[in-house]
N, C-alpha and C positions, 0 to 999 in steps of 0.2 A: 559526594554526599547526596542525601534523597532528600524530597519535600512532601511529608506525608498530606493527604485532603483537606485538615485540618488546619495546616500550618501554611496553608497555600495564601491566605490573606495576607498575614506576615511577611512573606516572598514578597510580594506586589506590591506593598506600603515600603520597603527597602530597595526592590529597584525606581519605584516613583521615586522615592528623597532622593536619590541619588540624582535623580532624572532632573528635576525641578531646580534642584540649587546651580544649576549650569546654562547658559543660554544656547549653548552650544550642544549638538547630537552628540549623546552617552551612547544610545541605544544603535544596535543591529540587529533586524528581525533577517535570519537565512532560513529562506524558505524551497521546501523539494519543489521545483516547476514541473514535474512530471505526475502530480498529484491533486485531485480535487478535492479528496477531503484535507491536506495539508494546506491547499490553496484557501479553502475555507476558514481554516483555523487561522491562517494569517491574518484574513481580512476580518476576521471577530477582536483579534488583537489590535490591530492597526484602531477600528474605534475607541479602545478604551485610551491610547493614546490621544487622538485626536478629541476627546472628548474632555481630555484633562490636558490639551495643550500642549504634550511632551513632544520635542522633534526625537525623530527617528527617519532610519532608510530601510527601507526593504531590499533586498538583492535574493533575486530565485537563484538557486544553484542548480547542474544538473547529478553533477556526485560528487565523490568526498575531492575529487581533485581540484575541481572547480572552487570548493569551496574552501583548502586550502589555500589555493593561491587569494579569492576574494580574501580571506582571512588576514593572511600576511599583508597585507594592502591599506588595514584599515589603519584608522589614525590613533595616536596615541590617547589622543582624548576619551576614547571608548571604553566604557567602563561595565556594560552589559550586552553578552551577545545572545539573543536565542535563535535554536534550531528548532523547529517546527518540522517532524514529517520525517529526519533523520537523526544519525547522531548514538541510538539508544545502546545497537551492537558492535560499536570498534570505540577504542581507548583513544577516547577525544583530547584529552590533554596530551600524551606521547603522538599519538598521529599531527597536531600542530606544533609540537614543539611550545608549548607553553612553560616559559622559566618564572621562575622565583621575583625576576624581574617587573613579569608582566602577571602577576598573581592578584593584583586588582583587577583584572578581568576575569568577571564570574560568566561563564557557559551556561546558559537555561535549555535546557534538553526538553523538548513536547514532542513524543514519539513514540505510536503506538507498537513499532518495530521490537519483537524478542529475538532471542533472549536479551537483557542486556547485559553489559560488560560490564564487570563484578568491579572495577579497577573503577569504574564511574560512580557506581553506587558508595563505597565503602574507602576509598584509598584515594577523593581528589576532590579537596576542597577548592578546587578552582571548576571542578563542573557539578551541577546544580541538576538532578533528575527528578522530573514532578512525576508524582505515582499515581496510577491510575484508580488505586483502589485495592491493588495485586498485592503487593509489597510484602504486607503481610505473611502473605506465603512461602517468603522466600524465606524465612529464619534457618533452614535448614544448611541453606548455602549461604547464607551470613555467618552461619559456625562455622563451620567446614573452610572459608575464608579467610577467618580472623585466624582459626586454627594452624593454617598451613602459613600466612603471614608471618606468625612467629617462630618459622623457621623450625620447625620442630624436625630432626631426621633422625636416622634408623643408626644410633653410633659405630655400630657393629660392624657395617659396610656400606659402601660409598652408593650415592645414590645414582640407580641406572634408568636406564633411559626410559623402561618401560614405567619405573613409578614419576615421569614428567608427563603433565597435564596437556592432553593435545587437538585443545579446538582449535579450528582453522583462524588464524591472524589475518585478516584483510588489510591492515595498515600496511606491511611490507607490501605484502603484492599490489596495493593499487600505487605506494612508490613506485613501485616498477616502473606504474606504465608513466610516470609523470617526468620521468627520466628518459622518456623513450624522445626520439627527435619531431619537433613540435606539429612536421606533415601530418602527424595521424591524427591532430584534434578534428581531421576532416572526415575522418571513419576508417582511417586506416590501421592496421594490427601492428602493434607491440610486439617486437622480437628481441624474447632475452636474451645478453649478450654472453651469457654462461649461465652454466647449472646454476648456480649461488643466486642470479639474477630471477632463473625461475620459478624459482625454489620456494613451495607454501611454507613459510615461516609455522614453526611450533609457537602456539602461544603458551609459551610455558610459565609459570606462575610469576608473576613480579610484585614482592611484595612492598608494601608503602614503604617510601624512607624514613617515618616519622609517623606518630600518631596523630591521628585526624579527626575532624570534630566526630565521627561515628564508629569512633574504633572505641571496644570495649576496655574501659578503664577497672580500677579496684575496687569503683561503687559500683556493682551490677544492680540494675532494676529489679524488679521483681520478674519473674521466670526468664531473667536471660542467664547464661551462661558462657564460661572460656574454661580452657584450658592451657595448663601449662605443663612442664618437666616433672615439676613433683608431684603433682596429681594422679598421675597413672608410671607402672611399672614403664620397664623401657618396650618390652615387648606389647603391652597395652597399647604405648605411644606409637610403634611401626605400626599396629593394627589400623589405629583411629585414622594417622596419615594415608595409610591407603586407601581406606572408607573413605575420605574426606577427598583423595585423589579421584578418585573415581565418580563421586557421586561429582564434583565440578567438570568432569570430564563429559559425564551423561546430560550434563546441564546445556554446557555450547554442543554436544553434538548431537541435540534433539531433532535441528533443523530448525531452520526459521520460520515465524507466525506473526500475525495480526492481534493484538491482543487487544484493543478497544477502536476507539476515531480519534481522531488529533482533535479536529472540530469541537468534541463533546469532551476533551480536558480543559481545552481552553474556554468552553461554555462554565464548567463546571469550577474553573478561576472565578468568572465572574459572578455567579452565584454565592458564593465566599465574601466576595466584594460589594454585593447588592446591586449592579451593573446590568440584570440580567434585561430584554427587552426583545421584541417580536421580533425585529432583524435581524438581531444576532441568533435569535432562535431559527428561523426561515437557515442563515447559513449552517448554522449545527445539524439540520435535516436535509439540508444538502451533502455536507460531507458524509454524514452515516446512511444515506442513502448509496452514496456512490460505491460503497463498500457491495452494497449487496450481489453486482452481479459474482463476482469471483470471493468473495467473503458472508454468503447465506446466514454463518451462524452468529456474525459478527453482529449483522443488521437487525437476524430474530431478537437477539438481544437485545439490541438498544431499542429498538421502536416503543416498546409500551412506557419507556421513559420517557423518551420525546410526547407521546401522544400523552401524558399526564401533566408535561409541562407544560402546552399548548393547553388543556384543559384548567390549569393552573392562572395560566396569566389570559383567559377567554376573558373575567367580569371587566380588565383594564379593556381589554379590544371592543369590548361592545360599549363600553361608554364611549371610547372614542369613537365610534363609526354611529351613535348614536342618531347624529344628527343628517346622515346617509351616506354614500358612497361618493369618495370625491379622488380626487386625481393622485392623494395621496394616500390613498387607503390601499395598504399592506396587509390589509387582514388574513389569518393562518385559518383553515376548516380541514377538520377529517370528511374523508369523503370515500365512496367505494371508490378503487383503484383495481387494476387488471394487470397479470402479469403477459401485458401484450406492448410492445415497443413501440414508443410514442404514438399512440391509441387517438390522442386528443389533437396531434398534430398531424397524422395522415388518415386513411380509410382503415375499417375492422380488417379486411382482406388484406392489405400491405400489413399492417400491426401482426398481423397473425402468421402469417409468411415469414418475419421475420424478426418472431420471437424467437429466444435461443428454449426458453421454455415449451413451448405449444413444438416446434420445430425437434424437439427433442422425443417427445412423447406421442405423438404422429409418427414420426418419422419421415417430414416434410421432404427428404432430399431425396424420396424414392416419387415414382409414379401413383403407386398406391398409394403413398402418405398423403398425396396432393387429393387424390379422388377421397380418399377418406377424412378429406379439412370438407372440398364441397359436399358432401352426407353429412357433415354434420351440421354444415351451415345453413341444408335443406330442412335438416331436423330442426334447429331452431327454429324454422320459419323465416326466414332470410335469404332471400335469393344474393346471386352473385353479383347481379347489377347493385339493391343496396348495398352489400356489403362492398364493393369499392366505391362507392362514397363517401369524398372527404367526411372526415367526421362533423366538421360545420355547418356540412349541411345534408347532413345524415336527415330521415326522418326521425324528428322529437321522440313520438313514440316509440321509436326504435330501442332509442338510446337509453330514454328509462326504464323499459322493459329487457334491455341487454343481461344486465344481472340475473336476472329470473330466469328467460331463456337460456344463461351459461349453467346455471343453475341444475338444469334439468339434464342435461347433456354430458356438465363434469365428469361423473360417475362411469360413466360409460364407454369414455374416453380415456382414462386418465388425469385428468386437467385438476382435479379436485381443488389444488393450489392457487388457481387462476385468478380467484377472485379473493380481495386482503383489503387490507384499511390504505389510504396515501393521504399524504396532506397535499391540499392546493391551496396555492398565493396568492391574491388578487395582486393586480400590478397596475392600480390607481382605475382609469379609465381604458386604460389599451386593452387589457383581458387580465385571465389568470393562467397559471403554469403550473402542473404538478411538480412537487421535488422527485421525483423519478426523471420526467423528462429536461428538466434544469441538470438534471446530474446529466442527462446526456447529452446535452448541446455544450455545456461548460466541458465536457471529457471531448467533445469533438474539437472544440477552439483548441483546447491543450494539445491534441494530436497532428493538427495538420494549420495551426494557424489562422487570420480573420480573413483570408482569402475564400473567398467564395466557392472557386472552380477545382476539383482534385487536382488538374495537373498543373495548378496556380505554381507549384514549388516544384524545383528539380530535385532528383538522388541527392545530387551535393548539398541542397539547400536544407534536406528536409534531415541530411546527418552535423550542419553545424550547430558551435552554441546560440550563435547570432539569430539560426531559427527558433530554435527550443524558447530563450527569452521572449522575443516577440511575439510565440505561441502564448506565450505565461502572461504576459499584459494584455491581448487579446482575452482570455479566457479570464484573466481579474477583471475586467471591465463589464465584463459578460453579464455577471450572475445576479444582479439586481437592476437590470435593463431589459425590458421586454424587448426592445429591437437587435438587439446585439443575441440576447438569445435565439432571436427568428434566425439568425445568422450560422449560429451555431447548429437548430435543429437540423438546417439545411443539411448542412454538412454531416450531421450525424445519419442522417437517412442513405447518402453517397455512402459513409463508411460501410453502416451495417448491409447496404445493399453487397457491395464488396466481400467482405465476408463470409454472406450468404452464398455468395456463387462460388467461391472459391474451397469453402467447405462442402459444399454440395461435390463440386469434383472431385475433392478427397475420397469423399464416401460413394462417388459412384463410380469411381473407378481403380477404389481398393489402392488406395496411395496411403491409408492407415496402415504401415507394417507395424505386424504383435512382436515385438522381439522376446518375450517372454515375461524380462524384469522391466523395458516399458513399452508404451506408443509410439510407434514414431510418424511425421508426418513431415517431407520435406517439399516446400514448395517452390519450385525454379522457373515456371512458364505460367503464361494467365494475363488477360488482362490486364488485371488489378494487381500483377507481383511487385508493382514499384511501392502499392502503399503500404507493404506491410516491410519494408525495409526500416521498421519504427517500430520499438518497444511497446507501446500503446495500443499502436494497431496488432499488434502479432498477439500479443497478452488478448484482445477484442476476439479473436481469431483462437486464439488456446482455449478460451472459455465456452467458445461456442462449441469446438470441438468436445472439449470434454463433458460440457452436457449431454450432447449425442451420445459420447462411451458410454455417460453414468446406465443408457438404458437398452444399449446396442450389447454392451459386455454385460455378462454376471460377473466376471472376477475385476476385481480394482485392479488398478495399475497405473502407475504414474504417466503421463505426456512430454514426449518433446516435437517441441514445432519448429522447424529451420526453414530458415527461405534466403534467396541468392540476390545480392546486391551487385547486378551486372556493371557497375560504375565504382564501384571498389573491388572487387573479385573476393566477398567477403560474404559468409551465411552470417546471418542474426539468429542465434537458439535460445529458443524459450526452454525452461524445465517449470513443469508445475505439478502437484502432489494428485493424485487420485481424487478424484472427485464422486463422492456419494450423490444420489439423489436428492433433490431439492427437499422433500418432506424429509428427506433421513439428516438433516448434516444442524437441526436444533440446540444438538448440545454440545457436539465434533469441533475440534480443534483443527485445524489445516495448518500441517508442519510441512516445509519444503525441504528437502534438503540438497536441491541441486544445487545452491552457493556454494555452501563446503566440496559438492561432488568434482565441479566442474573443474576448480581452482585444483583439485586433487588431480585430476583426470588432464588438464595440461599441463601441469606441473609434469607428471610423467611421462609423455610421452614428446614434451618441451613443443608444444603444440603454441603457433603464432594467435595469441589470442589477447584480446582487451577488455577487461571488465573496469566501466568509470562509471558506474551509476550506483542508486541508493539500494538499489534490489542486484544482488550478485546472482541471481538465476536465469538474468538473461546476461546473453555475453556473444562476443563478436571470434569466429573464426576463418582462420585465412581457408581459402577453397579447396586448396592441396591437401591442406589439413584435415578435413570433416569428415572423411570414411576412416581415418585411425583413432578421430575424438570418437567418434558414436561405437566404434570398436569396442576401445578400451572402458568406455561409458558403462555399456553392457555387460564387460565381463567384472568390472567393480561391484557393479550394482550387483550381481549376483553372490559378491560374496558376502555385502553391507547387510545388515539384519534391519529389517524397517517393520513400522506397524502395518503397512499394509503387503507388506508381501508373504 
C-alpha cells in the first residue's frame, strides 16, 4: 500500500500511538550506510523521535542481505520498521518472508530509488510506501496491475512464455549469494552451485492473494477504472492483457533512477507535522546537496525549494540571533557559492585543479589544460602565488572580488556554470561550513572511516561490514560537529587528490577504451589502486571520469570502471548511464540500466560474481572472469535498445 503527501500526518500519529503506549522499542529505523543523503534522512527522523520521547534503534545496513539477516533478528515486540534509502525496487514482504503471523509488522519505505515494485505499492498491506509526490502518475500501471491481478488470460491458448512479464528479480539472486559459504562476507565471490543457482529469476507477475486496502473494489471513485470478463469481448480481453503486459514490462525495464532525496520526504513528513526547524532543514540541504555531483538534475530541482524554505523560516532565525552571534547560533544564509571543490577549505588553485567541473572543461589532465587554468588566472588578475593561498588567508579583496573576476572570464572559457547560489551554516563560534563541502567531508567519513591517514585501513578492513558500520557512526557523528567535519574535509582532499591522478592517467594515456556500446576504463596499478577497491570511491572516480566524456566525446555513451583488488583476486565494476553536460542534464532523467544488465550478463556466461548492495550496478567479479563479463557485456548491450544509444 502507498501513503499519498496528504495523508503522511495520519501515518506519523499511527506509528507514534503505537510508539507511546509501550515502554519498550516498537520502532526500527534501517538505514543505507553507504549514503549521505539517506544518512541525513535518518538523523531528521531520529529527532522527531527523540523530541517526543519514543525509544527506537537505528541499525545501517549495507544491502538487502545484511538487512535480512538484521531483520530476522529483531524481537517480537517490533511493531514498526522503516527503511530509509532502500527498499523501493524488490518485493519487500516475499524477500523477508513476512507471514500472516507477523502481519502487525508494518514496513515504512523512504526511498528515493525507482522504479518501485508494483507488489509494494498495490498487493501488501504489510509494507507501507510514502510517495514523493510521483504517484500520481503512475495510474497507468495501477490499471494495467489490478488488471492482470485478476487473472484475466487468453482462453483459446495456454499462456506462453513470451506474454510472461520479465523484469529482473533481485530477491532470488541476492538469495543466492546469502547461501553462498559465509568466507565471502570478506569480499569474496559467490559461485553458483548450478545453472538454477545462477539463474536471474523472471519476475513474473504474482498476483495478491486477497484484496487489499488499495485494490479496486465495486465503489470506483470518480475517474478510476477496472476491468473485468464481461466488459470486453474475449479477443478485446487478449489484447488489453498484452498491452498491460508489456506496458509493466517497459516499466521495471526502464533502468534504474533517482527520483527525489530521502532527506526532503522526511523533511517533507515533518512539514505535515509542524516539526519543521533550521536543523533539520541544514540536514535536508545536506542530503540534496550530496545528490548533485552524480544527480545534476535531481539537485537543479530541489534547490529553489530549499532556498524558499530557508527564506520562509529566516523572520524565526533573526529573532533568535537577534541579540548576536553565540556559541549556538546555527544560523542558514544563501551565499554565492562556486562550482570549485572545497574552495573555503583549501586554496582557489587546489579547488580549481580539482574540480571535476573546471577539470572538465579545461581539460586539466593535459599540459595545455594546465597552461590554460594559469591564462586564465593571469586574466583574472591573480597571480599563482595568491591563488595557492589558503583561502583564510587569501587576500580579502580577492575573495570579494573573486565573483566579478570569474565573471568576466566565464564566457571565454566555458565555466559559465561556476558561479550558483549555496547555503552556509554558521556552527556557533568555531566557523561556518557550506552544504556543499559538509556533503564532502560526511561522503569522505562514509568512504574510508574517522581514521585520519588513507592507509589507516587494510584491503580486508576496508571490504568488511565491521568497517562499513564504523564508517556509518563516524560519518553520523560528523555532520553537525565543526570538528569532526575538519576530519572529514581532510580526508576528502586525500580522496579527491586520488582521483585526480588516477583519472589524469586514464586520459593520458589512453586507458579510456570506446568499445562502441560503452567506455571502459580498467584500473590495475597506481598508487592510489587500493582506495578505489570501494563502491564510494570508484562511483567518486566514475563521476569524474565521466564528466571529462560529457566534453572529450560528442557521442553519449555509457561508463564502466573496473579496478583489481590484489587481496581478493577480484575487480569491483562500476556501470553508469551516459552522462550529459552539466548545463544540459535540467530536466534529464538518469536511467541506469547496468543492474538488470550485469545480473543478465552473469547469469549467462555463469560468471563468479557478488552483487550485496542497495545499488546493483556495482558488482564484484572473480579475475578469471572479467574479459568474458565485459565480452559478453558488449555484445548484449549492442543488441539492448537504450535512449542513448
Amino acid at each position: 500500500m502507498y501513503v499519498t503527501v496528504d495523508q503522511y500526518r495520519e501515518a506519523w500519529n499511527r506509528i507514534k500511538h503505537e510508539s507511546l503506549s509501550h515502554s519498550t522499542c516498537r520502532i526500527v529505523v534501517f538505514v543505507s550506510c553507504l549514503d549521505v543523503d539517506a544518512l541525513c534522512a535518518a538523523k531528521i527522523f531520529v529527532s522527531i523521535f527523540q523530541k517526543d520521547l519514543i525509544p527506537h534503534k537505528i541499525i545501517p545496513v549495507i544491502g538487502y542481505r545484511s538487512f535480512k539477516t538484521a531483520f530476522s533478528q529483531l524481537d517480537s515486540d517490533i511493531t514498526n520498521v522503516i527503511c530509509i534509502g532502500f527498499g523501493a525496487n524488490v518485493d519487500v514482504e516475499e524477500y523477508l518472508g513476512i507471514t500472516e503471523e507477523e502481519s502487525q509488522v508494518k514496513v515504512h519505505i523512504f526511498d528515493n530509488h525507482r522504479p518501485w515494485n508494483l507488489n509494494n505499492l498495490y498487493a501488501k498491506n504489510s509494507i507501507v510506501c510514502y510517495d514523493d509526490g510521483s504517484f500520481e502518475d503512475m495510474e497507468k500501471y495501477r490499471e494495467a496491475y489490478f488488471f492482470l491481478a485478476e487473472g484475466h488470460e487468453d482462453s483459446s491458448s495456454s499462456e506462453s512464455e513470451d506474454d510472461q512479464l520479465s523484469p529482473v528479480d533481485r530477491n532470488k539472486f541476492i538469495d543466492d549469494d546469502e547461501d553462498a559459504d559465509d568466507d565471502n562476507d570478506e569480499g569474496g565471490a559467490s559461485i553458483p552451485n548450478d545453472e538454477s543457482q545462477a539463474q536471474v529469476i523472471e519476475d513474473t507477475f504474482a498476483p495478491p492473494a486477497g484484496p487489499t486496502e488499495t485494490q479496486i473494489d465495486t465503489e470506483q471513485a470518480e475517474g478510476e477504472r477496472t476491468f473485468t470478463i464481461a466488459d470486453a469481448p474475449r479477443k478485446r480481453t487478449k489484447t488489453l492483457r498484452k498491452n498491460y503486459l508489456d506496458l509493466i514490462e517497459e516499466y521495471y525495464t526502464q533502468g534504474s533512477y533517482l527520483n527525489t532525496s530521502d532527506a526532503l520526504l522526511i523533511y517533507t513528513l515533518l512539514t505535515t507535522i509542524g516539526e519543521t526547524s533550521l536543523r533539520n532543514l541544514w540536514l535536508t540541504i545536506v542530503g540534496v546537496v550530496s545528490l548533485d555531483n552524480q544527480y545534476p538534475e535531481i539537485f537543479n530541482a530541489l534547490y529553489p525549494l530549499l532556498r524558499d524554505e530557508i527564506r520562509r523560516l529566516r523572520g524565526d532565525q533573526e529573532v533568535k540571533t537577534a541579540a548576536g552571534r553565540g556559541q549556538n547560533d546555527i544560523s542558514l544564509n544563501i551565499e554565492t557559492d562556486y562550482s570549485l571543490f572545497l574552495l573555503r577549505q583549501w586554496s582557489l588553485y587546489e579547488s580549481m585543479i580539482h574540480s571535476p567541473y573546471v577539470s572538465a572543461r579545461l581539460y586539466l589532465w593535459t599540459e595545455n589544460g594546465r597552461k590554460k587554468l594559469h591564462k586564465m588566472l593571469a586574466q583574472m588578475g591573480i597571480s599563482l602565488q595568491e591563488a595557492k593561498e589558503q583561502w583564510n588567508h587569501m587576500n580579502p579583496t580577492l575573495k570579494r572580488k573573486l565573483k566579478v573576476k570569474l565573471e568576466k572570464v566565464s564566457g571565454m572559457y566555458g565555466i559559465e556554470a561556476i558561479i550558483h547560489d549555496g547555503v552556509v551554516r554558521r556552527f556557533g563560534y568555531k566557523g561556518s561550513m557550506s552544504a556543499a563541502d559538509c556533503s564532502e567531508a560526511v561522503a569522505a567519513l562514509l568512504e574510508s572511516g574517522a581514521n585520519l591517514h588513507s592507509n589507516g585501513k587494510t584491503i580486508s578492513d576496508s571490504g568488511s561490514r565491521q568497517f562499513w558500520i564504523e564508517s556509518f557512526w563516524a560519518a553520523w557523528d560528523s555532520v553537525e560537529n565543526y570538528d569532526k567535519l575538519d576530519r572529514g574535509i581532510a580526508k576528502a582532499k586525500l580522496q579527491q587528490q586520488a582521483v585526480v591522478s588516477a583519472g589524469t592517467a586514464i586520459f593520458e594515456k589512453g586507458q579510456l577504451k570506446d568499445l562502441q556500446t560503452f567506455r571502459l576504463a580498467v584500473v590495475r596499478e597506481g598508487p592510489d589502486v587500493v582506495l578505489f577497491c570501494n563502491p564510494l570511491a570508484l562511483t567518486r572516480l566514475g563521476v569524474w571520469l565521466s564528466e571529462g566524456c560529457a566534453h572529450v566525446h560528442e557521442q553519449l555513451r555509457p561508463l564502466v570502471v573496473a579496478t583489481f583488488d590484489e587481496s581478493t583476486q577480484l575487480y569491483l565494476v562500476l556501470g553508469m548511464s551516459p552522462r550529459k553536460a552539466r548545463e544540459d542534464t535540467a530536466i534529464d532523467t538518469t536511467y541506469n540500466v547496468f543492474g538488470q544488465i550485469f545480473q543478465q550478463v552473469a547469469t549467462e556466461i555463469k560468471a563468479r560474481v557478488r552483487i550485496d548492495a542497495f545499488e546493483s550496478a556495482v558488482i564484484e567479479v572473480a579475475k578469471e572472469d572479467l574479459s568474458r563479463f565485459l565480452e559478453t557485456l558488449a555484445l548484449k548491450m549492442r543488441t539492448e535498445k537504450h535512449g542513448w544509444a
